[in-house]
N, C-alpha and C positions, 0 to 999 in steps of 0.2 A: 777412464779419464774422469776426473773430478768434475762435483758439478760448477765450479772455478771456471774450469778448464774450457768445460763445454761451451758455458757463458761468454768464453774472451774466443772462443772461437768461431763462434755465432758470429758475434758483434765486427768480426775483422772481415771472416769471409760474406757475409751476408750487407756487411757497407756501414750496420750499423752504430755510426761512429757515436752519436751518444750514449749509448752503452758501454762504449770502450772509454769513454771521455770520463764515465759515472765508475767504472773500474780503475779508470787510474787517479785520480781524487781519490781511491779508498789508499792508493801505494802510497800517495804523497800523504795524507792524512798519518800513515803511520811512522813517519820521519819527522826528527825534531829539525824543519828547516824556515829559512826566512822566506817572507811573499815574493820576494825577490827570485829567489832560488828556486822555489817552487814552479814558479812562472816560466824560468828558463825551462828545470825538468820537465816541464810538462807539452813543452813547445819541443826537445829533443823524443821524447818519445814519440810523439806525434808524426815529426819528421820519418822516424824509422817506421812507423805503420805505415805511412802513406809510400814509401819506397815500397816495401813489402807487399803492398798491395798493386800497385803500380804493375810491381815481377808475377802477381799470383803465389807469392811467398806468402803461407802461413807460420805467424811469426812463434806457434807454439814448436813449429817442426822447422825451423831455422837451422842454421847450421853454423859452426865459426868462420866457416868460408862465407857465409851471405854476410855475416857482421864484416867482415873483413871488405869485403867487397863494398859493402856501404860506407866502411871506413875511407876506402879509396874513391867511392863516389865526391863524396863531402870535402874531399882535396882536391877534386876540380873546380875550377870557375865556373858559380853560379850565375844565372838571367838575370839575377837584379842586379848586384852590381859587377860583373865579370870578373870578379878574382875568386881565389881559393879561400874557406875557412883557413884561419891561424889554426896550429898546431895544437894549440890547448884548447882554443873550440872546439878542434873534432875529437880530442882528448877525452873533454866533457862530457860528449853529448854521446859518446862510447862508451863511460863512466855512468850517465844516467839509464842506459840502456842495460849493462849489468845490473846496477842495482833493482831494477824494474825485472829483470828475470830472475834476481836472486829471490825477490818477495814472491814468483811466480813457485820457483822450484822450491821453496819453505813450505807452499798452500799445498804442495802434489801436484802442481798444472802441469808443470813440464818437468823431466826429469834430472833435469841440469841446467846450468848458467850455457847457452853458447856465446856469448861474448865475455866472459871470464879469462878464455883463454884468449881470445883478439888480437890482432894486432894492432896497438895503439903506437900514435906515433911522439915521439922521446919530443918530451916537454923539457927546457933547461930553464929548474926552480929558479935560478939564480938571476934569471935575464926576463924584464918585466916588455912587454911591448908599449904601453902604456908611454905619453907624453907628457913629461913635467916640464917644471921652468922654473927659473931664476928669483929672488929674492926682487931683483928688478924690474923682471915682468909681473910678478903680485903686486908689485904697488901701484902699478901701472896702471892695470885691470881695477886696481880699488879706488883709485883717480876718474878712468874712465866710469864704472855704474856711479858715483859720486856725481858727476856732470848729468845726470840723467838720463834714467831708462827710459829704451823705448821701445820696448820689445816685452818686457817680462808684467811690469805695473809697478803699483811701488814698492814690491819686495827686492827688488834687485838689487837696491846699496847691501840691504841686509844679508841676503842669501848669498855673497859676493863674500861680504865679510865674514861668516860663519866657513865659509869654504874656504879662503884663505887663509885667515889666522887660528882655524880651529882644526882644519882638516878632516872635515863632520863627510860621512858617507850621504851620498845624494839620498838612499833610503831614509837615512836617519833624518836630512834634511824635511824631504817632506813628508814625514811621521811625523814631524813634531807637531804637538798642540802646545797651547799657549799654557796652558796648567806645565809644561816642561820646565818652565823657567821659574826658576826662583832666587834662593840667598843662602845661605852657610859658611859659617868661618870666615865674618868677612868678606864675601866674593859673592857676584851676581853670580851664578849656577845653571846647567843646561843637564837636563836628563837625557841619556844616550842609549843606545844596546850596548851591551858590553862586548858582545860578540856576536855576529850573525844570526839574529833570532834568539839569541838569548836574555840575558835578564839585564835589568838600565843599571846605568852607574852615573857619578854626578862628574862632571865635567865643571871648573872654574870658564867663566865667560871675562876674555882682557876688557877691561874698561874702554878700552877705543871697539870694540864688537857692541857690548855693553850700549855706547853712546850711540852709537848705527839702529839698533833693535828697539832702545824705548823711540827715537823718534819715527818709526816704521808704527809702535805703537801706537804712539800719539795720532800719527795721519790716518789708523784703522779705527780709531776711537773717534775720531770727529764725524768722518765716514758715517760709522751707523751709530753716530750721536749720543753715546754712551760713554760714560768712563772707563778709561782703560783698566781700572779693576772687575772692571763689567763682561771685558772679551773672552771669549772662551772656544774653543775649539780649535781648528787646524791655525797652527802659528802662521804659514806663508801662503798665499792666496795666490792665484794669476789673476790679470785683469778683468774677469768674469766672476770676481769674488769666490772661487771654486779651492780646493785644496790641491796646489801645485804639484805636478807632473816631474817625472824623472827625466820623462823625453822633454816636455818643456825647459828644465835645467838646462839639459843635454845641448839646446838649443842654444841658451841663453847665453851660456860661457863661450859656445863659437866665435858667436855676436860681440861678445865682450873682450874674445880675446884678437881679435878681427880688428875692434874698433882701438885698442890698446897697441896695434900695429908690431903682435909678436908674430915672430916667423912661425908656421906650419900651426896657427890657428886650426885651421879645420881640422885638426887631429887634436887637438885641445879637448877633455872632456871631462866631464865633473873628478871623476876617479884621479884626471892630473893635477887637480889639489890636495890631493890627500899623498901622493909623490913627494909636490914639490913643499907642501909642509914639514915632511919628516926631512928632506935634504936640510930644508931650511935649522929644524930645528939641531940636527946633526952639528949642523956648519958652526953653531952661536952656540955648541957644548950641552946640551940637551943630554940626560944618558939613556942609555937604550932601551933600559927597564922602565924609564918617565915616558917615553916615546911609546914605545909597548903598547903602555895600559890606556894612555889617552886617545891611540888611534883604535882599542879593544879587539887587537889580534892575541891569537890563541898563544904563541910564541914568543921570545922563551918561555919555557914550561914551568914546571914544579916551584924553584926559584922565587920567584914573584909572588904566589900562590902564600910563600912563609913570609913575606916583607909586609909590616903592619904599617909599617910610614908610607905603601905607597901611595893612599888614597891622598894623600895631604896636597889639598888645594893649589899651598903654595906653588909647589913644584911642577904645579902643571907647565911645560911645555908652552903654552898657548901665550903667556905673555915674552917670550922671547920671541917668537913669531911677531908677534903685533911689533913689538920694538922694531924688528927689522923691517916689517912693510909699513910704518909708520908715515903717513902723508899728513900731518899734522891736524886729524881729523879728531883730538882733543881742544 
């Protein structure tokens, strides 16, 4: 057994879980993935040592029947909130768990994948679980944080707005810093990922977002008494001047969609803006290669990759959106 080997099997049978914790920080470190991602995989992995350990299973001398069986664990209703993981949760977190033995079995640790061959349960690509809404309830929602927040501070017309008519990933949202923003070809400009952990791309910001973000500006520039060419660091703040939270978001659009009086709110979540943009902009003739690249999924392929016009402002997307949730907030 390698001295890898010996290491992760110290740290599992022996309890010691920083050691295991300081090992797989090296897996994740070797993957090009977002903090986002990272955070998930590294809470799925987790999960499976602590079963592991739970049984007296050492996870080097695992089996596909123990993966399997944890796979069926995780499709029972959990203590906290008594239902079962969804389908693609436990998909995932089966998914993160190979991958974590494939960089085992690369080092010599173990001599194979045992959840390679697993049995995962049939995820259908085609069918999102995810909660969107109506062109109707966006404007609603952008009426309601408009009336005033009272939950989030004063970023909430804004971060309302960007998640509406831009369909921005709650990551991306609170990444941004203020250096993000800018101008080009005419259009205010928002620096994005292009894709999960990859490289920014420039997104056009609609003038009605636009109008939302400098007066957000202006109330952080009075705040700490500076000119708003003066602010710099994290763009959206919560009410503790702090750089705003995914779960604080997560929070915030419940609230917002609660107070906006849409049905099945509390299933409302940052990710149903980024839905019911691309419906929206489907609906107003958007084409799918514009849509594509502004929401910065991998798909369609190659195609896109040869189109030299797509970057072009104009066609962002994001002002058809704003036309339709328009509440006359010009």
């Amino acid at each position: 057994m390698t001295d890898l080997a010996t290491f992760t099997t110290r740290a599992v049978v022996a309890g010691e879980q920083d050691a295991l914790r300081d090992f797989t920080e090296r897996w994740l470190a070797n993957r090009r993935l977002s903090e986002h991602t990272r955070t998930a995989y590294r809470r799925d992995v987790g999960l499976w040592a602590t079963w592991c350990a739970q049984r007296g299973i050492n996870p080097l001398q695992a089996t596909f029947l123990d993966v399997n069986a944890w796979g069926r664990h995780l499709e029972q209703p959990n203590e906290s909130s008594g239902k079962p993981a969804a389908p693609a949760t436990v998909a995932r977190r089966m998914s993160a768990v190979s991958s974590w033995y494939d960089f085992l079995a690369k080092l010599g640790a173990v001599p194979h994948n045992p959840a390679a061959v697993a049995d995962r349960p049939y995820v259908d690509r085609d069918h999102s679980p995810t909660q969107g809404f109506s062109a109707t309830d966006a404007a609603a929602m952008l009426t309601a944080a408009a009336a005033g927040d009272r939950w989030i501070g004063a970023a909430g017309e804004a971060i309302t707005a960007v998640l509406v008519d831009m369909g921005v990933r709650v990551s991306d949202v609170c990444g941004l810093d203020v250096e993000h923003l800018g101008h080009a070809d005419g259009h205010r400009t928002m620096q994005l990922l292009k894709m999960k952990g990859g490289k920014r791309r420039t997104r056009a910001v609609p003038p009605a977002v636009a109008k939302v973000l400098d007066a957000y500006l202006a109330h952080r520039a009075a705040q700490e008494q500076v000119p708003v060419d003066d602010l710099h660091g994290a763009l959206f703040l919560n009410a503790r001047g702090q750089r705003i939270g995914r779960h604080e978001v997560g929070r915030f659009v419940r609230r917002l969609a609660r107070a906006a009086g849409m049905p099945g709110w509390d299933k409302i979540s940052p990710h149903s803006f980024r839905h019911a943009w691309n419906t929206i902009a489907r609906q107003r003739g958007a084409e799918l290669e514009d849509r594509q690249h502004a929401l910065g999924h991998a798909d369609p392929r190659t195609t896109q990759r040869y189109d030299r016009n797509r970057d072009s402002l104009d066609r962002d997307p994001s002002f058809l959106v704003a036309a339709a949730t328009s509440t006359d907030r010009l």
